[in-house]
MARDODO-629511 format. One record per residue (C-alpha): chain; x, y, z. Coordinates in nm, 4 decimals, padded with zeros to 6 digits, always signed. Example, Ala and Ser with C-alpha at 12.3 -4.5 7.8 and 13.67 -1.06 7.14 Angstrom:
 lumdren       px       py       pz
       A +01.2300 -00.4500 +00.7800
       A +01.3670 -00.1060 +00.7140
//
This chain:
 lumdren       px       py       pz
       A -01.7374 -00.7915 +02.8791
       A -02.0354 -00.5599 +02.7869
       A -01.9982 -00.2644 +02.6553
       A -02.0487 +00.0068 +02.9834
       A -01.8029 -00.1973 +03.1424
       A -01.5421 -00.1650 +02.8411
       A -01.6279 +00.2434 +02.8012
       A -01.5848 +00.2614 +03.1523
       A -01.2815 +00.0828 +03.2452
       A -00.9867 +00.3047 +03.2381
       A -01.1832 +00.5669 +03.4301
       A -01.2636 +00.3038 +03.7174
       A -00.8617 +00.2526 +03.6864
       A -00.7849 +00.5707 +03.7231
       A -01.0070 +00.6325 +04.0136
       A -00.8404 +00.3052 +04.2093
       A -00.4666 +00.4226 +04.1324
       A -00.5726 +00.7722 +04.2609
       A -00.7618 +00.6478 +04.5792
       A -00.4314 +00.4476 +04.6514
       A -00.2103 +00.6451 +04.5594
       A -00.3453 +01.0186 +04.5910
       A -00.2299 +01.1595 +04.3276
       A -00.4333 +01.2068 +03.9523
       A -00.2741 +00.9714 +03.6910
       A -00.1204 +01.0448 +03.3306
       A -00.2754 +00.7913 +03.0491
       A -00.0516 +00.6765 +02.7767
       A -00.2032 +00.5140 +02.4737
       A -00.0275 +00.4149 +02.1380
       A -00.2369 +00.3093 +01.8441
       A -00.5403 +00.4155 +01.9537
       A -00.6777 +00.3729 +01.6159
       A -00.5885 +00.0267 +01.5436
       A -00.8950 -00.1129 +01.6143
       A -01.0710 +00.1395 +01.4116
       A -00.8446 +00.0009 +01.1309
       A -00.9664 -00.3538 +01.2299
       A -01.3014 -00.2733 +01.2032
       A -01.2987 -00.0559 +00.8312
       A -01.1403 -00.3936 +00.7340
       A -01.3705 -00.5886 +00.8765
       A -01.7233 -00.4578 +00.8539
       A -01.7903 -00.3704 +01.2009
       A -01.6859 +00.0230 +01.1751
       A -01.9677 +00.1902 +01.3224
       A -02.0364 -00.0179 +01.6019
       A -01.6467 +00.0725 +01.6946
       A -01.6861 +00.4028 +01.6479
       A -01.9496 +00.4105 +01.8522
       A -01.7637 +00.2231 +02.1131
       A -01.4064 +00.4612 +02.1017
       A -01.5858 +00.7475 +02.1251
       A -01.8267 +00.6165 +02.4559
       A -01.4208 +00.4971 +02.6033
       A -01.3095 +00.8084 +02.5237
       A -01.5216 +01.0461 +02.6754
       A -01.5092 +00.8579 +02.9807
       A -01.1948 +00.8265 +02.9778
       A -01.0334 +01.1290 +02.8496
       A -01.3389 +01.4033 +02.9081
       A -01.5465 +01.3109 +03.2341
       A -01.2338 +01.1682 +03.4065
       A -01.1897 +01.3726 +03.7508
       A -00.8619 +01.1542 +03.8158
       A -00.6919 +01.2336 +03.4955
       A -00.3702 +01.4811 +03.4835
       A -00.3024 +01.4563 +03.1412
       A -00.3217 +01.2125 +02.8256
       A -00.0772 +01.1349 +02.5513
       A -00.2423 +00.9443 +02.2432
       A -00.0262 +00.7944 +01.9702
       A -00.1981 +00.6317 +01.6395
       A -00.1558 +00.7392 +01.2778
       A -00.4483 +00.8990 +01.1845
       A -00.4881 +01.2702 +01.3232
       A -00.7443 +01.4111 +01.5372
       A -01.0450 +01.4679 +01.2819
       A -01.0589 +01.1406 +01.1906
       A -01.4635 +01.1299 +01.1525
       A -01.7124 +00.8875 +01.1672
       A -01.8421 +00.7509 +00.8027
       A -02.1846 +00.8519 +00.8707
       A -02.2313 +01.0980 +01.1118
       A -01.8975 +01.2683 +00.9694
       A -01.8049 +01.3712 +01.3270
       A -01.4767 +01.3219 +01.5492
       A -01.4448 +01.0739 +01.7800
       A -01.2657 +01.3374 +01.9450
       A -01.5440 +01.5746 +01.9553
       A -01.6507 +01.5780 +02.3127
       A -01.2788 +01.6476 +02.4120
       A -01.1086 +01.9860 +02.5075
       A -00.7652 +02.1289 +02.4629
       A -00.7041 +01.8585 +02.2208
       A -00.3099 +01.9517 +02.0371
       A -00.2654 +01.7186 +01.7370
       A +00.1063 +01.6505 +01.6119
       A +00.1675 +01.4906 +01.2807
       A +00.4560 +01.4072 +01.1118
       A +00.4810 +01.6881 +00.9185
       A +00.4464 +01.8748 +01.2563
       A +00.7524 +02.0579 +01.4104
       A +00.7097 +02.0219 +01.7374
       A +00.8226 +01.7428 +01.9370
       A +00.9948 +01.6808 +01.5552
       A +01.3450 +01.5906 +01.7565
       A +01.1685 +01.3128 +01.9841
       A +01.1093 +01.0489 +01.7639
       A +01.3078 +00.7757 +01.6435
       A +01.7059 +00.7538 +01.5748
       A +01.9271 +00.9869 +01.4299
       A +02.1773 +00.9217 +01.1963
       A +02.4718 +00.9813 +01.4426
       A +02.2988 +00.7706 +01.7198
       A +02.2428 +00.4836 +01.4270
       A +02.6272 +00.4754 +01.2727
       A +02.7238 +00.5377 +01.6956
       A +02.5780 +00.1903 +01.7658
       A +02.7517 +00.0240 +01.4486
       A +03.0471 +00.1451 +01.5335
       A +03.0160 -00.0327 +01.9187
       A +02.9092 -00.3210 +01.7729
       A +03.1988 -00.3508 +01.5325
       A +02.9277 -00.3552 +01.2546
       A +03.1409 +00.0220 +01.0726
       A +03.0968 -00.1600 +00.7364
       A +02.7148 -00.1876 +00.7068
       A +02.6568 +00.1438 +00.7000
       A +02.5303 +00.2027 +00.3892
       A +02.3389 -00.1161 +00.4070
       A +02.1702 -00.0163 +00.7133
       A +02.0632 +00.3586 +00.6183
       A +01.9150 +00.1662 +00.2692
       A +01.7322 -00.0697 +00.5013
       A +01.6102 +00.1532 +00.7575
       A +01.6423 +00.5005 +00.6907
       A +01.4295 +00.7656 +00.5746
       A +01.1418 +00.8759 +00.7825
       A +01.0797 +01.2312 +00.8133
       A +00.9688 +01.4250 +01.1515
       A +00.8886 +01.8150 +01.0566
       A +01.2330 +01.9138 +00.9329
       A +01.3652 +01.6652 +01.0883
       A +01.5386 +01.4107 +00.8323
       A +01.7620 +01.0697 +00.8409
       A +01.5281 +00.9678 +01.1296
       A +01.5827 +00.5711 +01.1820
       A +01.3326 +00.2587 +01.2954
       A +01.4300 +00.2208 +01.6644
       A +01.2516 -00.1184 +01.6499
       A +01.3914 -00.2268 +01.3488
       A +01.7684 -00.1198 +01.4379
       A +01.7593 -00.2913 +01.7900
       A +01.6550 -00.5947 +01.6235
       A +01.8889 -00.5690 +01.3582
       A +02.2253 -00.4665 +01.6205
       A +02.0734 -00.7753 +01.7721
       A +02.0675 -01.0000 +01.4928
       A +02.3190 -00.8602 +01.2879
       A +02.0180 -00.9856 +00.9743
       A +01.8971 -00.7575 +00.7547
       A +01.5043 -00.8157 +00.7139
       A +01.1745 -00.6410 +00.7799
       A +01.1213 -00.6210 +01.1814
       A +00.9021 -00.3243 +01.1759
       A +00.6620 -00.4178 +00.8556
       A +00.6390 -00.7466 +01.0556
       A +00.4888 -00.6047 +01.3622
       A +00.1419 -00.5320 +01.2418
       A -00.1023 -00.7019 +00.9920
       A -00.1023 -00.4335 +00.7343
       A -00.4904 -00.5193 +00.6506
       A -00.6055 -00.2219 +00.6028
       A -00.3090 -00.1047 +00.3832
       A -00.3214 -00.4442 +00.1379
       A -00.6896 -00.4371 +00.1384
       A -00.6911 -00.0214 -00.0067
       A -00.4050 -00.1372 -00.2676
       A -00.5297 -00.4153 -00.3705
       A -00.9379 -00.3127 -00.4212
       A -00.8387 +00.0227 -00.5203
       A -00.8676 +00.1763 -00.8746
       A -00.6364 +00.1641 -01.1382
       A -00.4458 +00.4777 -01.0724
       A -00.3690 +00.3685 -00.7428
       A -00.2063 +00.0657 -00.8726
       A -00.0149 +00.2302 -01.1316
       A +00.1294 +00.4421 -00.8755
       A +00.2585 +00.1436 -00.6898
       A +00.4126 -00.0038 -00.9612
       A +00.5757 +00.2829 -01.0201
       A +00.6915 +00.3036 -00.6386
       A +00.8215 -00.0210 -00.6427
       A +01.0808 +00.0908 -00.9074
       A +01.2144 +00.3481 -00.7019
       A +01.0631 +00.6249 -00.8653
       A +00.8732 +00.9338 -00.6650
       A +00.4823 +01.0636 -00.7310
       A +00.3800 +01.3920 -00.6439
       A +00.0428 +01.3942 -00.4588
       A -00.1914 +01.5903 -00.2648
       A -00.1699 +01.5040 +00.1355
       A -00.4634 +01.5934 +00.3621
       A -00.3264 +01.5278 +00.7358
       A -00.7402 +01.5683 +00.8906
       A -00.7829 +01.1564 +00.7351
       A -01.1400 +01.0775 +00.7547
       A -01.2208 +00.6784 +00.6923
       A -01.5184 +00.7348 +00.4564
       A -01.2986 +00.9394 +00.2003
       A -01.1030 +00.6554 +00.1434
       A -01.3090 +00.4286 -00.0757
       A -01.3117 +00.7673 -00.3304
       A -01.0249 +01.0128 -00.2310
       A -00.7230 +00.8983 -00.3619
       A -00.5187 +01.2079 -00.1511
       A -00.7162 +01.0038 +00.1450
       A -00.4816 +00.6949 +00.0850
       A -00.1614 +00.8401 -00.0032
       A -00.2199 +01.1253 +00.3134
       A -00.2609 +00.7438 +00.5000
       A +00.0378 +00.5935 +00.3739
       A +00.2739 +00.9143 +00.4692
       A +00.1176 +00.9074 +00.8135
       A +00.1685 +00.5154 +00.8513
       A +00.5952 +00.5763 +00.7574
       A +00.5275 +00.4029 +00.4259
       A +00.6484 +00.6997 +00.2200
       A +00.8597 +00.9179 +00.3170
       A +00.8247 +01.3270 +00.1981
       A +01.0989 +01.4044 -00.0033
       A +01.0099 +01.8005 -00.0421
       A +00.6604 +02.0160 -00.0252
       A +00.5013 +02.2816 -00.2396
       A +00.1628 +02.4749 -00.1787
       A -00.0493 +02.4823 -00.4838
       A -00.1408 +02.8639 -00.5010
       A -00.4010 +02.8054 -00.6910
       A -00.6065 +02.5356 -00.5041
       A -00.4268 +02.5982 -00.1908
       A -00.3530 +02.2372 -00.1674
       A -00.0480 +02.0203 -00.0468
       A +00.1737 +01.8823 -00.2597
       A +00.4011 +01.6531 -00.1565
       A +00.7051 +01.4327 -00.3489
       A +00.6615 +01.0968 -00.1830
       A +00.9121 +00.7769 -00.2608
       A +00.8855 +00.4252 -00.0328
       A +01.0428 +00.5172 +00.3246
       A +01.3043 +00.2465 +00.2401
       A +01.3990 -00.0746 +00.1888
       A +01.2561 -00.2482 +00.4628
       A +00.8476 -00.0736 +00.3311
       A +00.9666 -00.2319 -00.0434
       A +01.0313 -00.5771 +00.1012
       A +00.6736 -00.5255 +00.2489
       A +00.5071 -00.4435 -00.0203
       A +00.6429 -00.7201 -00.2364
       A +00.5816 -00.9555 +00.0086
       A +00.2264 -00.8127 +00.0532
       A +00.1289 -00.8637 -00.3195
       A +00.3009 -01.2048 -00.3607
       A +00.0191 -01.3356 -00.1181
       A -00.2660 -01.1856 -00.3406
       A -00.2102 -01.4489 -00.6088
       A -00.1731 -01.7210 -00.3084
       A -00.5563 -01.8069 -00.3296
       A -00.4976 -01.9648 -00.6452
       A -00.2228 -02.1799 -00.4989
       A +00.0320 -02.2944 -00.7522
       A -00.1516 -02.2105 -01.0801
       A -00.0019 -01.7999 -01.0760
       A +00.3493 -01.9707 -01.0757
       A +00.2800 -02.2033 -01.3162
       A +00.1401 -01.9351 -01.5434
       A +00.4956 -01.7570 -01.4985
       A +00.6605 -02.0524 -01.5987
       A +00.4545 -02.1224 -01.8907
       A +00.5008 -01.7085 -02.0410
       A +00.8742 -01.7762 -01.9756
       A +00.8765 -02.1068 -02.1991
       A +00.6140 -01.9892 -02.4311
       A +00.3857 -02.2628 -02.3652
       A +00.0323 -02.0571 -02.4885
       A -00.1666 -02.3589 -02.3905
       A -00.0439 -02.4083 -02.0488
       A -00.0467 -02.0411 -02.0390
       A -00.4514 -02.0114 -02.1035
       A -00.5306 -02.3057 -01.8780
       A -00.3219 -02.1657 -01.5915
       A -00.4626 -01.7958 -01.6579
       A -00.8306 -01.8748 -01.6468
       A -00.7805 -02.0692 -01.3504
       A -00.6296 -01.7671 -01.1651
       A -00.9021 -01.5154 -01.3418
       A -01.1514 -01.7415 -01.1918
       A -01.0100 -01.7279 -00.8145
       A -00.8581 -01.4085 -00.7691
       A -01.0827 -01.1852 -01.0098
       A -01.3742 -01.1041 -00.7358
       A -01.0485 -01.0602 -00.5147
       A -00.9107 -00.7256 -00.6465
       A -01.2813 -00.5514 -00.6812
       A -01.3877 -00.3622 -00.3760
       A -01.6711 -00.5522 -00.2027
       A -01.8353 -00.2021 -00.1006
       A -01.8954 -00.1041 -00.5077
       A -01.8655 -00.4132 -00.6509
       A -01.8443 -00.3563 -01.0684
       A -01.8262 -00.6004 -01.3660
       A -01.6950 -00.3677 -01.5427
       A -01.3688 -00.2739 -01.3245
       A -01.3078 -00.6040 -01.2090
       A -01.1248 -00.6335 -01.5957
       A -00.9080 -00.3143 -01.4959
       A -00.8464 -00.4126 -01.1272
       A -00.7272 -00.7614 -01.2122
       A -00.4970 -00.6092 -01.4711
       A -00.3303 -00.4073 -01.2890
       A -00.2636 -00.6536 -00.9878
       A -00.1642 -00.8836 -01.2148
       A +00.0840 -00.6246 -01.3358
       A +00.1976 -00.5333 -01.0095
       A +00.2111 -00.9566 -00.9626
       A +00.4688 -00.9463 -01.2686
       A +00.6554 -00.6313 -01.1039
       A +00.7492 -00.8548 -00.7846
       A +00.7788 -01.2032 -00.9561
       A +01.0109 -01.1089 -01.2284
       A +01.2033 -00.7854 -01.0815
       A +01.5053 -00.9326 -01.0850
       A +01.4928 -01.0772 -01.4704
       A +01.2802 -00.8084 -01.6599
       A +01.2165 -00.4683 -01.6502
       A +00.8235 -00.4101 -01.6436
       A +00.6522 -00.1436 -01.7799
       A +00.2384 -00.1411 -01.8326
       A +00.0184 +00.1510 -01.9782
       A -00.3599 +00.1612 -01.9779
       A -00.5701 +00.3661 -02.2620
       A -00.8556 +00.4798 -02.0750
       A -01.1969 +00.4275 -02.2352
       A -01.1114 +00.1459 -02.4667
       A -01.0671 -00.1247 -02.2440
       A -00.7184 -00.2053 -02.3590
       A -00.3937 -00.2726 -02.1292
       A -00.0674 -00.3589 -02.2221
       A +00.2542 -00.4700 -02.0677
       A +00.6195 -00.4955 -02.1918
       A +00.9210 -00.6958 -02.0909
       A +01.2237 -00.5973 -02.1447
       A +01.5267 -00.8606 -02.0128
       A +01.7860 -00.7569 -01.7779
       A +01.9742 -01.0494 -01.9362
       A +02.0009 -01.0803 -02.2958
       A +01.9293 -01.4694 -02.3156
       A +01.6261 -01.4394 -02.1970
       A +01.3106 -01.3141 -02.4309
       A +01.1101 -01.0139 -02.4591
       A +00.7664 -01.0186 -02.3994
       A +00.4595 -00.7811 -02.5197
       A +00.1245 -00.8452 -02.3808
       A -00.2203 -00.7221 -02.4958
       A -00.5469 -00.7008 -02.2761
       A -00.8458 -00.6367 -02.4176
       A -01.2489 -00.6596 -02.2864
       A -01.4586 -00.8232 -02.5281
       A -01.7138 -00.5579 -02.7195
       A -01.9667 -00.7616 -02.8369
       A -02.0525 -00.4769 -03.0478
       A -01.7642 -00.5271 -03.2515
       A -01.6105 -00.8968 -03.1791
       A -01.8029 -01.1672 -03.2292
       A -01.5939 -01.4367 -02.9920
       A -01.2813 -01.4231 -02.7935
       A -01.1052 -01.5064 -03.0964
       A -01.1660 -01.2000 -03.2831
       A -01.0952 -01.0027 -02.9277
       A -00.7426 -01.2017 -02.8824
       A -00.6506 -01.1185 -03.2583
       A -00.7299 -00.7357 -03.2067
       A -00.5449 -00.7437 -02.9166
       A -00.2327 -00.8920 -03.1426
       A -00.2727 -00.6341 -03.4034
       A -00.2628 -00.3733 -03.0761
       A +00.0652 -00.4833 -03.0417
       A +00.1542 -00.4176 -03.3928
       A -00.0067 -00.0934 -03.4291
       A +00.2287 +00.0415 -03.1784
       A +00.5018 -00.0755 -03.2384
       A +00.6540 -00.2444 -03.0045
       A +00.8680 -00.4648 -03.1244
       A +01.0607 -00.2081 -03.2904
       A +01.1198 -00.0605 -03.0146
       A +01.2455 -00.3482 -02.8942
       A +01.4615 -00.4118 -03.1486
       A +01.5899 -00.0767 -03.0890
       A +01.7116 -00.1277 -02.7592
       A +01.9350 -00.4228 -02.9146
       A +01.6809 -00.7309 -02.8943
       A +01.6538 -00.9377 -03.2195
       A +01.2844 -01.0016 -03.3541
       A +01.3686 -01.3651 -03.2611
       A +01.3565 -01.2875 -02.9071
       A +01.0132 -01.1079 -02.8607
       A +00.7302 -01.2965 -02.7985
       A +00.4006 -01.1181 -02.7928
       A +00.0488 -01.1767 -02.6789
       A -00.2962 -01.1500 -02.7064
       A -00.5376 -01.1552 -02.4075
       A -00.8896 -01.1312 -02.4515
       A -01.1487 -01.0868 -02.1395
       A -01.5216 -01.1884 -02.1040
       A -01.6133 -01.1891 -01.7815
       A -01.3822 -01.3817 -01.6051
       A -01.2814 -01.6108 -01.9435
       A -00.9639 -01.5724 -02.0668
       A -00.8264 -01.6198 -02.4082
       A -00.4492 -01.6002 -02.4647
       A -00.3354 -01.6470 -02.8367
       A +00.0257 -01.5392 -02.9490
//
């Protein structure tokens, strides 16, 4: 199909229904910017643009037949082009944007708690409850709160299995590809999700596509409007006059995503990511450095944004994925915590056991400075006295772990080489 034929389609529609029917028509369209999302990912953005807005205008603007339009997606009505930083909405009139945050129409979408636990209680499911609001609770319309998935609870009534039918119905590209390219900070604050704990951020409803390769607010505003995180309370910055919002993971079902969305970043490499897991569990440093630079070398390039591409991130990036690798691996065995000291291109991690046979583990990363190390060696055994330095195996051994039972680590970074000495 060329493109005049696609710009012009639902108009020619909407003229046929009317001439048969004689009446103007009413145009319902949901997700109207998922193929926008398709094309960020994808490298074909403009020429969509492009595209939306000529269907669009014809559709929604020049349309004689037309009685009224209701367009669902979740990015708002200023979402802008990347170059010409204008609306693909900016040819239409009497436009009225809802967002989540918005109160009106707040009591028209999804379930309520009483309709949810009314439904259990038909279906003689009384007892899962709890299990269900954990699973599926938690999204937020205006003041509107307890607001279930309707998809996710007819599927689950139906099944009567608990698992993630709504994260399931959509490839989440663009979402994985903002995580997992985006800068340290962003990463951090998804680690820090994942262990149930809340961030308070600055939310900008108006998302516009080219602010999110450098606006971090641009991501999280995108995650809120997607249902991934859920607003837990609001403040206005008097001084800025910005948003703030407390955001947490919606529920479980967006946690189960996640996890499952970073366990296939390490796929590329195959086995060799779980056999580098298996080797830091058995303290097996030479496995350990031949499974480790085999995963540097695959998955490196993978976590560094291929629109500004930088040796000297890719370090950082890889870190931190690899950190937020370790989060979803070994959640249920260790509790993970990572810090970065900006500047001095050192990264550590520590893992503390959930169960006491199992051992503690301190890790080290550090970037080569050929300025000061003259091989890997030298960078692997700074890295080592890091650990020292700090301190943490005392504080370790505070929290009731004998010295016997830490193991720590040096990794050293060159490029994508690898040295791991312990």
């Amino acid at each position: 199909m060329d493109d005049y034929s696609a710009i012009s389609s639902l108009g020619t529609l909407s003229e046929f229904l009317y001439r048969y029917y004689g009446r103007k028509v009413i145009i319902l369209l949901d997700e109207y910017d998922t193929p926008l999302q398709e094309a960020w990912v994808y490298g074909y953005w403009q020429e969509m643009v492009e595209l939306i807005r000529g269907l669009f205008n014809s559709t929604f603007k020049t349309n004689p037949y037309l009685e009224r339009a209701v367009m669902t997606g979740i990015t708002s009505g200023h979402i802008a082009s990347c170059e010409a930083k204008e609306s693909i909405f900016s040819d239409l009139n009497h436009l009225t944007v809802v967002t989540s945050t918005s109160e009106m129409y707040g009591d028209c979408f999804g379930f309520t708690e009483e309709e949810v636990f009314s439904a259990l209680d038909e279906y003689g499911m009384q007892d899962k409850r709890t299990d269900v609001k954990r699973w599926y609770d938690g999204f937020t319309f205006g003041e509107h709160r307890d607001i279930y998935n309707p998809w996710s609870i007819i599927n689950y009534l139906k099944t009567g299995r608990f698992a993630t039918y709504w994260a399931n119905t959509s490839s989440n590209g663009l979402v994985d590809k903002l995580i997992r390219e985006g800068s340290a900070e962003i990463k951090i604050s998804m680690e820090n999700l994942l262990k149930g704990e809340h961030l308070q951020k600055e939310i900008d409803e108006q998302i516009i596509f080219d602010q999110l390769d450098t606006d971090e607010s641009a991501i999280w505003s995108l995650f809120l409007a997607s249902g991934y995180l859920k607003a837990e309370s609001y403040m206005l910055n008097e001084e800025t006059g910005a948003d703030i919002y407390e955001l947490a993971l919606t529920n479980k079902e967006v946690q189960f995503m996640f996890r499952k969305m970073i366990k296939k970043w390490f796929t590329r490499s195959g086995t060799v990511y779980n056999g580098f897991i298996r080797a830091l569990l058995q303290d097996d440093i030479k496995s350990m450095n031949a499974y480790m630079n085999r995963v540097a070398l695959s998955t490196f390039s993978y976590f560094d944004s291929g629109r500004n591409p930088s040796a000297e991130t890719q370090p950082e990036r890889f870190y931190h994925g690899f950190v937020l690798g370790l989060a979803v691996e070994l959640a249920d065995r260790y509790i993970i915590t990572s810090n970065r000291e900006s500047g001095f291109g050192r990264y550590d991690v520590v893992m503390e056991p959930k169960n006491r046979t199992d051992n503690a583990i301190v890790m080290e990363f550090k970037v080569r400075d050929s300025r000061e190390e003259a091989s890997l060696e030298n960078t692997a055994d700074a890295a080592l006295k890091q650990i020292r330095d700090q301190r943490y195996e005392a504080v370790l051994e505070n929290s009731g772990i004998s010295r016997e039972r830490i193991r720590s680590y040096g990794f050293a970074f060159e490029g994508k080489e690898v040295l791991i000495r312990g």
